[in-house]
C-alpha positions as CSV (number, residue, x, y, z in Angstrom):
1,X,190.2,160.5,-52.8
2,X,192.6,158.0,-52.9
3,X,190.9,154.3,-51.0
4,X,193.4,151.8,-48.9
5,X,192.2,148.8,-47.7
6,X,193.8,146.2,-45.4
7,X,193.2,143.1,-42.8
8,X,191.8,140.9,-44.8
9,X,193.1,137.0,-44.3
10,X,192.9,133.5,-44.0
11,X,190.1,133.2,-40.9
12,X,188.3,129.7,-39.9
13,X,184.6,129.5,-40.0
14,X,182.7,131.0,-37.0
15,X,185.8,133.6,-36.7
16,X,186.4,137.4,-37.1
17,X,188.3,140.1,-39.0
18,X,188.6,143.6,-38.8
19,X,188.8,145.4,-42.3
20,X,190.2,148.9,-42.5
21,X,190.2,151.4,-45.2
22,X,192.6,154.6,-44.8
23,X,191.4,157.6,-47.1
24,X,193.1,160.2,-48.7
25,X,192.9,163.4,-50.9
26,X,189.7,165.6,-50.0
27,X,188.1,165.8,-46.6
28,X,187.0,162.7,-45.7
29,X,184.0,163.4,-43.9
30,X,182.5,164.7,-47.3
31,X,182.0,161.3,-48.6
32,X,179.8,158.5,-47.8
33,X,181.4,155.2,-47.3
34,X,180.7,151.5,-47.7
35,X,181.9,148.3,-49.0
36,X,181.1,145.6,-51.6
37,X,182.7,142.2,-52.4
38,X,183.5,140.1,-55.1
39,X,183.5,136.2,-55.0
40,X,185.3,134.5,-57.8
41,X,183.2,133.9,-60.6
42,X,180.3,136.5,-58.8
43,X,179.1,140.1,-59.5
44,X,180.3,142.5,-57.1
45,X,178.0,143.0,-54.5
46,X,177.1,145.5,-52.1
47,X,178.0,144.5,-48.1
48,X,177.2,147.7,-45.8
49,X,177.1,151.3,-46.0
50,X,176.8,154.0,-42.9
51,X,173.5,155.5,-43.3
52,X,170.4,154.5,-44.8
53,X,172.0,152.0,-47.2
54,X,172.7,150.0,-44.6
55,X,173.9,145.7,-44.7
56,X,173.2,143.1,-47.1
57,X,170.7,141.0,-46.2
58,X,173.5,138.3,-45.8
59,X,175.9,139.8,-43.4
60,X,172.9,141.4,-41.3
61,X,173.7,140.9,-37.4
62,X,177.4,139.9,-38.3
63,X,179.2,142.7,-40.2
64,X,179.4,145.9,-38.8
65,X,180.6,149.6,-40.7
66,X,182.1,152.2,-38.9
67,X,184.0,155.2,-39.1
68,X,186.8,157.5,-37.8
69,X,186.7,160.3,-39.5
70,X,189.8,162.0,-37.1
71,X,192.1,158.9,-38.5
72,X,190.2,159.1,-41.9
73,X,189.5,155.4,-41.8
74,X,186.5,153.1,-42.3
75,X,186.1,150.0,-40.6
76,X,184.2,146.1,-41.4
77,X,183.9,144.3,-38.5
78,X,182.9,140.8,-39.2
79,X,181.6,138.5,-36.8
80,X,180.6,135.0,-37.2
81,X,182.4,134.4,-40.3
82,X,180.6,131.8,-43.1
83,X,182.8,130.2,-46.4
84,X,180.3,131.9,-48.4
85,X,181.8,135.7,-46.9
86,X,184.9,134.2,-48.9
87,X,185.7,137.3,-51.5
88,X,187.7,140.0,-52.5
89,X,186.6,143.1,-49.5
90,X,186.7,146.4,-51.6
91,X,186.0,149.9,-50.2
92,X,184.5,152.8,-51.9
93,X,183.2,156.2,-51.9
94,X,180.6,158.4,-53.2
95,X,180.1,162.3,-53.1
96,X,177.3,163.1,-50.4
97,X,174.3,163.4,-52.4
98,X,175.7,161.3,-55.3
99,X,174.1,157.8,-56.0
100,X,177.2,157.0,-58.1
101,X,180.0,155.1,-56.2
102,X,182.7,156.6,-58.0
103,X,186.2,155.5,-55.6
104,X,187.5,152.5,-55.2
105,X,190.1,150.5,-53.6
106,X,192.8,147.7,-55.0
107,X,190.7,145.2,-52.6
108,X,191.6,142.8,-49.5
109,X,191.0,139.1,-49.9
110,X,189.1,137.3,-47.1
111,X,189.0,133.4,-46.9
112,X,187.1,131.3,-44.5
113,X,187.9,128.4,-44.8
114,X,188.9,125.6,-42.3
């Protein structure tokens, strides 16, 4: 499965984006989604999956995952935005029933910054 991501930006604090990832290859509704981030200089770290992965502790009550699977597409809603949310937005995939998250995308840069 090929991974797309886009809307990522410059946003001030206390605002919002929308992230999207468009999917393509196999069916999409085979794989379970999410999405990490990566902050210059940081691990990547994991930010919210659908199901019982759920959000990082961090973006709990701000960031929201979704999906579509009729457009193929998986969503980040983020609410509320901090400086610290500044990072490099990937999305990825895994089989159903696979721990491994083995698709990626190129990434989206987010910046809150004022």
């Amino acid at each position: 499965v090929q991974l797309v991501e886009s809307g990522g930006g410059l946003v001030q604090p206390g605002g919002s984006l929308r992230l999207s990832c468009a999917a393509s290859g196999r069916t999409f509704s085979t794989y379970a989604m999410g999405w990490f981030r990566q902050a210059p200089g940081k691990e990547r770290q994991f930010v919210a999956a659908i199901g019982s992965l759920g959000y990082a502790d961090s973006v709990k009550g701000r960031f929201t995952i979704s999906r579509d699977n009729a457009k193929n597409t998986v969503y980040l809603q983020m609410n509320s935005l901090k400086p610290e949310d500044t990072a490099v937005y990937y999305c990825a995939a895994r089989d159903v029933g696979s721990s491994l998250w083995r698709y990626w995308g190129q990434g989206t840069q987010v910046t809150v910054s004022s």
